[in-house]
C-alpha positions in Angstrom: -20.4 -13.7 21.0 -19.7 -15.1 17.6 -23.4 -17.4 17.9 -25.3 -14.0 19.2 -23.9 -12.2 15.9 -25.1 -14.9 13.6 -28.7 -14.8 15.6 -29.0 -11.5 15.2 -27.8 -11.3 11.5 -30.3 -14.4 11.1 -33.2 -12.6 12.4 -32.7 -9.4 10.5 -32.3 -11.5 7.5 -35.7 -13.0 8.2 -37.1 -9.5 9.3 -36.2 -8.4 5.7 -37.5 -11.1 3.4 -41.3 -12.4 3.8 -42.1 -16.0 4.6 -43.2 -16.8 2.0 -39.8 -15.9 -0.2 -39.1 -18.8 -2.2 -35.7 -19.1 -4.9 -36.9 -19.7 -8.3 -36.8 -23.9 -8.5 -33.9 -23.7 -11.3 -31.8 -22.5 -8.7 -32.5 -25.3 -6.1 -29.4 -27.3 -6.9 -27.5 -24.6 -6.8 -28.5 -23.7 -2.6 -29.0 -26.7 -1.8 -25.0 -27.7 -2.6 -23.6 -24.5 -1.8 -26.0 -25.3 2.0 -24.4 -28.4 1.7 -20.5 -27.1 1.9 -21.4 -24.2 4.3 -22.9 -26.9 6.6 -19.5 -28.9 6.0 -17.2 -25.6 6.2 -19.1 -25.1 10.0 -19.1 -28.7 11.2 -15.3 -28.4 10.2 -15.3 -25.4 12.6 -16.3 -26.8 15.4 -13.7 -29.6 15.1 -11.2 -27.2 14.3 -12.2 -25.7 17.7 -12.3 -29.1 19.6 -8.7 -29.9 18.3 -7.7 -26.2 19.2 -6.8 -25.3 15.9 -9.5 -23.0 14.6 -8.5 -20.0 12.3 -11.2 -17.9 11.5 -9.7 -17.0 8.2 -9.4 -20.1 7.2 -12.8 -21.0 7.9 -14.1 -18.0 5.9 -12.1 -18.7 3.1 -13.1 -22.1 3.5 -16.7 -21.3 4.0 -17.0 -19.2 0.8 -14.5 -21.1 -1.4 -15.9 -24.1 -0.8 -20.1 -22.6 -1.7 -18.4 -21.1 -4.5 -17.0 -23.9 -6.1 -19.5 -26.2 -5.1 -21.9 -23.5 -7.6 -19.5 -23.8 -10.1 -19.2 -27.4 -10.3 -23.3 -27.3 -10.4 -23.4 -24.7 -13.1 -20.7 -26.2 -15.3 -22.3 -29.5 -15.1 -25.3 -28.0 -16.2 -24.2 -26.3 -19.1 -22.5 -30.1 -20.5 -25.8 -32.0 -19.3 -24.0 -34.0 -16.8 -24.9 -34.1 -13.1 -21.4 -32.8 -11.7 -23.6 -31.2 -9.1 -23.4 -34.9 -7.4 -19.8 -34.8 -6.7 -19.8 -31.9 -4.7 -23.1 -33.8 -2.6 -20.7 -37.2 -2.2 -17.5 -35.0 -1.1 -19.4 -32.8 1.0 -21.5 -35.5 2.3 -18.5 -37.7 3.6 -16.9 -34.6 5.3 -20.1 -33.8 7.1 -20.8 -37.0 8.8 -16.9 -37.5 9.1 -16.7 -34.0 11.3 -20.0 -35.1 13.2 -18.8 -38.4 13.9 -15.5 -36.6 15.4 -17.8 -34.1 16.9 -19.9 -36.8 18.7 -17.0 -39.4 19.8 -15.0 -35.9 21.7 -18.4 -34.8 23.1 -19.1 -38.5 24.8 -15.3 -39.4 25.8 -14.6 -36.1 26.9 -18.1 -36.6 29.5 -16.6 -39.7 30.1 -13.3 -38.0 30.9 -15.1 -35.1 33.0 -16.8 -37.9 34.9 -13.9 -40.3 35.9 -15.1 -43.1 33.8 -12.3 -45.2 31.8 -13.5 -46.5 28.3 
């Protein structure tokens, strides 16, 4: 139900701005880390989900807390002149391909499982 929802909330959104919407390129860093940690705060879902434990307020906290600071640690880095922006890429980074590689190893020994097969 919960992937239908987003669809349809996806679609709207792209009923309601044009194609051919681009964000100004000073704000760049700023969507592409705060896309980073919502792609992080959703992989993170999922394995919540596989392990059973998945609380949707926490991933909604999660999901906005995390975009939020990630924006601030890009903003605030800007204002000093210091690419801060890059420790929210290296963090979020490492949590994405650590949840995908969770993600991956349950989906193929859990086939494994379904199918008899030791290993």
């Amino acid at each position: 139900m919960w992937i239908i929802l987003g669809l349809l909330v996806g679609v709207f959104i792209g009923l309601i701005f044009p194609p051919d919407f681009y964000p100004p390129y000073i704000y760049s860093k700023y969507i592409s880390v705060s896309f980073l940690a919502g792609i992080d705060s959703v992989l993170g879902a999922v394995r919540a989900g596989i392990e059973k434990k998945f609380n949707i307020n926490i991933f909604l906290s999660g999901f906005f807390t995390n975009a939020l600071l990630a924006a601030m640690l890009t903003w605030f880095g800007d204002q000093l002149g210091v690419d801060l922006y890059l420790a929210a890429v290296v963090t979020f980074g490492v949590r994405v391909f650590d949840n995908l590689a969770y993600i991956r190893r349950d989906i193929i020994l859990g086939r494994k499982k379904d199918l008899g097969v030791e290993g």
